[in-house]
C-alpha positions as CSV (number, residue, x, y, z in Angstrom):
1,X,34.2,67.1,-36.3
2,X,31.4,68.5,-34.4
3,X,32.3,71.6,-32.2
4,X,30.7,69.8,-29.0
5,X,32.7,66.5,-29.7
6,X,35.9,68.0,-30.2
7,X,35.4,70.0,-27.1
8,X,34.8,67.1,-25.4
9,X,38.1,65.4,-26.1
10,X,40.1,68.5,-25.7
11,X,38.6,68.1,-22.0
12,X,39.8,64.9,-22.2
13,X,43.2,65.2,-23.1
14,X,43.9,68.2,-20.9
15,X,42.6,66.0,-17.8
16,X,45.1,63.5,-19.2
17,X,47.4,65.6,-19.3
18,X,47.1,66.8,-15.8
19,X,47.0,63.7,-14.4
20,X,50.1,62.7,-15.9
21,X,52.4,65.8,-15.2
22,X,51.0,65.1,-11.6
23,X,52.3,61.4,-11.3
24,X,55.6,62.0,-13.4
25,X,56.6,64.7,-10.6
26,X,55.6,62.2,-7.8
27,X,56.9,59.2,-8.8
28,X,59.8,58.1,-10.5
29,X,58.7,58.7,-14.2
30,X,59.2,55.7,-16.3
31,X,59.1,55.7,-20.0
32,X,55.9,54.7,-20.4
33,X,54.3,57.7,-18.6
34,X,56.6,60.1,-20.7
35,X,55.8,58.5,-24.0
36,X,51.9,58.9,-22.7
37,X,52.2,62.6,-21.9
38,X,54.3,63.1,-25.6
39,X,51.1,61.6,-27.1
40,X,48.7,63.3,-25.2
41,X,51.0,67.0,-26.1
42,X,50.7,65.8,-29.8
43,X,47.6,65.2,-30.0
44,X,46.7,68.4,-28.4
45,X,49.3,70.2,-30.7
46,X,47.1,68.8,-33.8
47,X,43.9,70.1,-32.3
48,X,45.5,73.5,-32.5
49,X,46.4,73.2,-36.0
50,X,43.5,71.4,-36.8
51,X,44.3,67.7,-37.8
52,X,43.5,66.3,-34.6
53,X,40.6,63.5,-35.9
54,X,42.1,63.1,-39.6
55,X,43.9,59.9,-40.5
56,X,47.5,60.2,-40.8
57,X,47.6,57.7,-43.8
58,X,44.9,58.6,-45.6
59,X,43.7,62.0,-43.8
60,X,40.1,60.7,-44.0
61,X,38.3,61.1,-40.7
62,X,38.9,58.9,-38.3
63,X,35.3,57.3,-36.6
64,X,34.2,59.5,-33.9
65,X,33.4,56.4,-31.7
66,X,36.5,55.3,-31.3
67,X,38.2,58.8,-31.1
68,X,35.7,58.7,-27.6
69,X,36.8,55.4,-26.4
70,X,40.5,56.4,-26.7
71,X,41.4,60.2,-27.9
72,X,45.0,59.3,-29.0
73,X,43.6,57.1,-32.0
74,X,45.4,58.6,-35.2
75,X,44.7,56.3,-37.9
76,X,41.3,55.3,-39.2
77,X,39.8,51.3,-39.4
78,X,41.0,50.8,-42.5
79,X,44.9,51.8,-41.8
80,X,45.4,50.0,-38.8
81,X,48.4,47.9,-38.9
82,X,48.0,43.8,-38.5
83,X,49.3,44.0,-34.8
84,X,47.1,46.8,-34.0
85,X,43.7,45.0,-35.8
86,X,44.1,42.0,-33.6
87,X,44.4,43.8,-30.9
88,X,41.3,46.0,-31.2
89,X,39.7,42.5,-32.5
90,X,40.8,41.2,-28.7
91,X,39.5,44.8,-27.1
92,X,36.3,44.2,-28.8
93,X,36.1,40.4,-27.9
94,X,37.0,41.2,-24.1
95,X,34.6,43.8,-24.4
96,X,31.8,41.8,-25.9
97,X,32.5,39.4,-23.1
98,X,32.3,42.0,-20.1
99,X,29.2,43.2,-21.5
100,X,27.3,40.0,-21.3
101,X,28.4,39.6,-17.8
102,X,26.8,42.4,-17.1
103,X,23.0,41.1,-18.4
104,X,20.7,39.4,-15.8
105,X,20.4,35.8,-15.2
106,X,17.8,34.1,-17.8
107,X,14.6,32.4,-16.1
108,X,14.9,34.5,-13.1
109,X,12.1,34.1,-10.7
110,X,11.4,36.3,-7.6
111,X,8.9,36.9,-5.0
112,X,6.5,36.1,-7.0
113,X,7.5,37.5,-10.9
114,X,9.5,35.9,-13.7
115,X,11.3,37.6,-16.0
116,X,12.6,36.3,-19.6
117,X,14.9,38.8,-22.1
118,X,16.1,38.3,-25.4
119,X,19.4,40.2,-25.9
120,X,21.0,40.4,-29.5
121,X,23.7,43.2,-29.9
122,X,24.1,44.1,-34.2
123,X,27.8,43.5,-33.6
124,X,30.5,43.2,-31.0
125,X,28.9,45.1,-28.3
126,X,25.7,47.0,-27.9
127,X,24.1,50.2,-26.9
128,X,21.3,48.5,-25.5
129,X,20.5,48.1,-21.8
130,X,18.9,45.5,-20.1
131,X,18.9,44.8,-16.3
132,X,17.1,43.1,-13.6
133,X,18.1,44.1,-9.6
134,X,16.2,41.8,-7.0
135,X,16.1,43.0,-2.8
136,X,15.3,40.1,-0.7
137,X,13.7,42.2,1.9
138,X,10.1,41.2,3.1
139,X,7.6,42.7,0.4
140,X,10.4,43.4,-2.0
141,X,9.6,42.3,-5.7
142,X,12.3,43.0,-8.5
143,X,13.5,46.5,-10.4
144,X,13.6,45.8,-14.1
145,X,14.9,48.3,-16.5
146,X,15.6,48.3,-20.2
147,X,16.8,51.2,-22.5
148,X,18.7,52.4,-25.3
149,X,21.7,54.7,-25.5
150,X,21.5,56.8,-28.8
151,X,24.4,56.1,-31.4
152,X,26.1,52.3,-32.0
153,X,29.1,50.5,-31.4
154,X,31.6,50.9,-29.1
155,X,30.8,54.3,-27.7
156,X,26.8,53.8,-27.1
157,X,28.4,50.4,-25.1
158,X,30.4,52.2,-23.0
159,X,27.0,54.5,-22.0
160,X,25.4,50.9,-21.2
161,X,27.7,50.4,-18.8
162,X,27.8,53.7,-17.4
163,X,24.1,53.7,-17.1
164,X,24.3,50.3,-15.5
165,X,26.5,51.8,-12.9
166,X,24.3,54.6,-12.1
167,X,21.4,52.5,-11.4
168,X,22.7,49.7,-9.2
169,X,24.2,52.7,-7.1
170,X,21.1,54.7,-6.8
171,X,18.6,51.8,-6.1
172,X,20.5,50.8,-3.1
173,X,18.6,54.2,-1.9
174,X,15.4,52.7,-2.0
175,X,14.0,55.5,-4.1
176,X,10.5,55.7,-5.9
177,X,10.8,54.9,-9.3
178,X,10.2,58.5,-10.9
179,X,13.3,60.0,-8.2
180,X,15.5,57.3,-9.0
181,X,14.5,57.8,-13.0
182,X,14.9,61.6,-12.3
183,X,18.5,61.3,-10.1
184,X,20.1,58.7,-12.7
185,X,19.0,61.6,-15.3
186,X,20.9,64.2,-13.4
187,X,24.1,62.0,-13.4
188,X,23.7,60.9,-16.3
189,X,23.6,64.5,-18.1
190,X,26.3,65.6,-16.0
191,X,29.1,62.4,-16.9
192,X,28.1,62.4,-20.8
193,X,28.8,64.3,-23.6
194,X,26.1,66.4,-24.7
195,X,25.0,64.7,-27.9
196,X,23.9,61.5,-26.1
197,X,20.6,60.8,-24.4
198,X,19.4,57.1,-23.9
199,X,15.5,56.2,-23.6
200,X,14.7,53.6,-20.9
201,X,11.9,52.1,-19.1
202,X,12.4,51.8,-15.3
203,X,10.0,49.9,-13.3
204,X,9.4,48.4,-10.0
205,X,7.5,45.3,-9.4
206,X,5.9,44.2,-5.8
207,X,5.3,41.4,-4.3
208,X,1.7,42.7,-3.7
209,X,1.5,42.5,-7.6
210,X,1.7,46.2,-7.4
211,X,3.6,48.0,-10.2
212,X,5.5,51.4,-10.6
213,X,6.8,52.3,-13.9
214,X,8.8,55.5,-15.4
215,X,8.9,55.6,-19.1
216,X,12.1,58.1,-19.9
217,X,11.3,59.0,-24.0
218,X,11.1,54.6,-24.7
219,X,9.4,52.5,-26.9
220,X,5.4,52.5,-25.1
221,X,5.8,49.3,-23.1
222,X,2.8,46.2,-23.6
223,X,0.4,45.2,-20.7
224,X,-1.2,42.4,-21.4
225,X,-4.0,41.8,-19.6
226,X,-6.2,39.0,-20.2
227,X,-7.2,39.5,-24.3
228,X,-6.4,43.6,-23.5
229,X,-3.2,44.9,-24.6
230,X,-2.4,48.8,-23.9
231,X,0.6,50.7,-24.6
232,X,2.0,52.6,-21.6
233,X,3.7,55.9,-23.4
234,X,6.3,58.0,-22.2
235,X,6.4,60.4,-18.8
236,X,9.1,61.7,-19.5
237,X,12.1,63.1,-21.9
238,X,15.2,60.6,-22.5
239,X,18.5,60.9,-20.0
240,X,20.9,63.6,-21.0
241,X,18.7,65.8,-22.5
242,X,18.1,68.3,-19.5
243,X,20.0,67.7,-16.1
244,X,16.7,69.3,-14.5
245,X,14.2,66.8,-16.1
246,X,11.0,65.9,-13.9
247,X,9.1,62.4,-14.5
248,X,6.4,60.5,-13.1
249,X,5.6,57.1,-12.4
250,X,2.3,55.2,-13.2
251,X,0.7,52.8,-10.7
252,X,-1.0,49.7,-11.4
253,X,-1.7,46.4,-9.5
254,X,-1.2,43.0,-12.0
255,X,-2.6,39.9,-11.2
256,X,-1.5,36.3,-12.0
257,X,-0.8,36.1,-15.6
258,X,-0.4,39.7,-16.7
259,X,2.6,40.4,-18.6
260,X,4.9,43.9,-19.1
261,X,6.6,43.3,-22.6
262,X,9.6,46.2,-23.2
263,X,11.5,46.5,-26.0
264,X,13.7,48.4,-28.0
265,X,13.3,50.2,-31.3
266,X,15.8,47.8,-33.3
267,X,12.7,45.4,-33.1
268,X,9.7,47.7,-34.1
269,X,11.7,49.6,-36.2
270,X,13.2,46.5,-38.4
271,X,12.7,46.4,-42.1
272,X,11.9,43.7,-44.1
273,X,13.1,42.9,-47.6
274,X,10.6,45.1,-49.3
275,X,11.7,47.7,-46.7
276,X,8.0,47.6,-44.8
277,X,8.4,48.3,-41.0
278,X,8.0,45.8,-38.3
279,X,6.0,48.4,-36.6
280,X,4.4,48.4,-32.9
281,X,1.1,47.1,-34.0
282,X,2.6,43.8,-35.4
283,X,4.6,43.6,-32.5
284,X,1.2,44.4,-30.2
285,X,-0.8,41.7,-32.1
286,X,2.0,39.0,-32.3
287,X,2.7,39.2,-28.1
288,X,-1.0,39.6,-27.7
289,X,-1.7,36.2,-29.5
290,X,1.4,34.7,-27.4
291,X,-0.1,35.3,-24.1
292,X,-1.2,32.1,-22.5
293,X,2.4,30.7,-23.4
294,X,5.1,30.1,-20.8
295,X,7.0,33.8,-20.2
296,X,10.5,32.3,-22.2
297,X,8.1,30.7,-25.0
298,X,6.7,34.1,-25.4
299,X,9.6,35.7,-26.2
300,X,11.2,32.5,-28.9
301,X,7.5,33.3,-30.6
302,X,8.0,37.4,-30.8
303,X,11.3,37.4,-32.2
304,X,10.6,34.2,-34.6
305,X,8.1,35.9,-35.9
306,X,10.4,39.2,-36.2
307,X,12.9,36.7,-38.0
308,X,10.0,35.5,-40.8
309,X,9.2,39.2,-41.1
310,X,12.9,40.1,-41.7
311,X,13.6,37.1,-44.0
312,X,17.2,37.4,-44.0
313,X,17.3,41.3,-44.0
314,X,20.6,41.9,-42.1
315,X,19.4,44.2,-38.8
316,X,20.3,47.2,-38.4
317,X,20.3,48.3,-34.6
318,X,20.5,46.2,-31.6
319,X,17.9,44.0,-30.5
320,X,16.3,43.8,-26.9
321,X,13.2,42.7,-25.7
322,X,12.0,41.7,-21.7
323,X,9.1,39.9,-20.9
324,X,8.1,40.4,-16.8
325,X,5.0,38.5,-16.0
326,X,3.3,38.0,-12.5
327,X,3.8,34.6,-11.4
């Protein structure tokens, strides 16, 4: 197990640990909290003599994912008992369920913008993060913002939600785009383990028409105006690689019909059965000639024509894509 993980959970465990020892001598200790506290000693006894991580059936490793979600797991997928698949199968489904209520409303219109989104996780749950915060304040447009926490499954979900949390706090402080990009970043490094950075693209869209927009190490975003298309690269490195990054915003004013189009790399990156890539041209071309359709059209068209490209080549990564057009 890598050094940085496994000092990550023995952080974890000890903070367990405290916080245990502190509510067994304030309260009147149950079992349950003493049988906690004997897990949490053995599982810090096996870090010391180096099974912590192993399987105790088959003393294959267990998958680091789920040693993050909970640091007490000691037996891999494969080894769970019946009783404890179905209830990591009911986990998962709860989770899968919590996660969508977490996604914006579809066909949301705002002071002026509409906003479509395609959201497909590869399995249960996904790393990917899409959100859309409207203010009703006079002036006030819409933030959007769509990313993409590194890793799969259950552990790049739970850094969804976590950066979901840190940007429904922070816009509440009215920020410009590039501080509120460059204070999620700072919390963001400081809560997470150090091998995990997500990309996003944060932006902020006006009433006026007038658009601010942080690209944080994401896929180069589409502007599509009139029979123009122009990719809007990055300003900045992805969160939680330095707790000190700086980024900047660019400024632009969009008039009726112009159209962002964000996505994430399990679209431009998808292989088809000859294992070509999708590619961001295709993707350029294929929303380019989609234009004059309705914003929710649009996006059917882009990830149809993904699906023909694909042919029944399974995905590999999660799939997101948000369409924001001025009304």
């Amino acid at each position: 197990m890598a050094e940085m993980t496994q000092t990550f959970l023995r952080d974890q465990l000890v903070h367990r640990r405290e916080r245990l020892q502190s509510a067994i001598a304030t309260t009147r200790a149950g079992d349950t909290l003493l049988e906690l506290l004997s897990e949490v000693d053995s599982a810090l006894e096996r870090m010391e003599n180096g099974t912590y991580g192993f399987c105790e059936v088959c003393h294959e490793t267990v998958e680091t994912e789920r040693l993050i979600a909970d640091p007490l797991v000691r037996y891999c997928l494969d080894h769970l008992s019946r009783e404890q698949q179905r209830a990591l199968e009911q986990d998962l489904e709860l989770a899968a369920q919590m996660q969508r209520e977490l996604l914006p409303r579809q066909g949301l219109k705002h002071h002026g913008w509409e906003v479509a989104y395609h959201y497909q996780p590869l399995g249960p749950v996904s790393g990917d993060y899409c959100d859309v915060i409207t203010r009703n304040s006079d002036g006030d447009g819409l933030f959007f913002v769509l990313g993409d926490a590194s890793g799969k499954g259950v552990a790049a979900s739970l850094l969804m939600a976590h950066l979901h949390a840190i940007f429904r706090t922070l816009m509440a402080a009215g920020l410009p785009v590039h501080e509120l990009v460059q204070q999620a970043g700072r919390v963001f490094c400081e809560t997470t383990m150090s091998p995990h950075f997500a990309t996003l693209v944060c932006g902020r869209a006006a009433a006026s028409g007038e658009v601010e927009i942080c690209n944080a190490g994401h896929c180069p975003p589409l502007l599509l105006r009139g029979h123009e298309v122009t990719h809007l690269e990055a300003t900045g490195l992805p969160l939680g690689m330095f707790c000190d990054g700086s980024y900047s915003a660019r400024r632009m004013s969009l008039a009726p019909g112009d159209t962002l189009f964000l996505y994430t790399d399990g679209v431009s990156e998808s292989r088809s059965a000859s294992h070509q890539e999708y590619g961001d041209e295709r993707l350029a071309r294929v929303v380019a000639e989609g234009r004059a359709l309705p914003l929710e059209a649009l996006v059917r068209n882009t990830m149809q024509d993904l699906a023909d490209f694909r042919a029944g080549t399974p995905a590999l990564d999660d799939l997101t894509v948000m369409a924001v057009r001025r009304a």
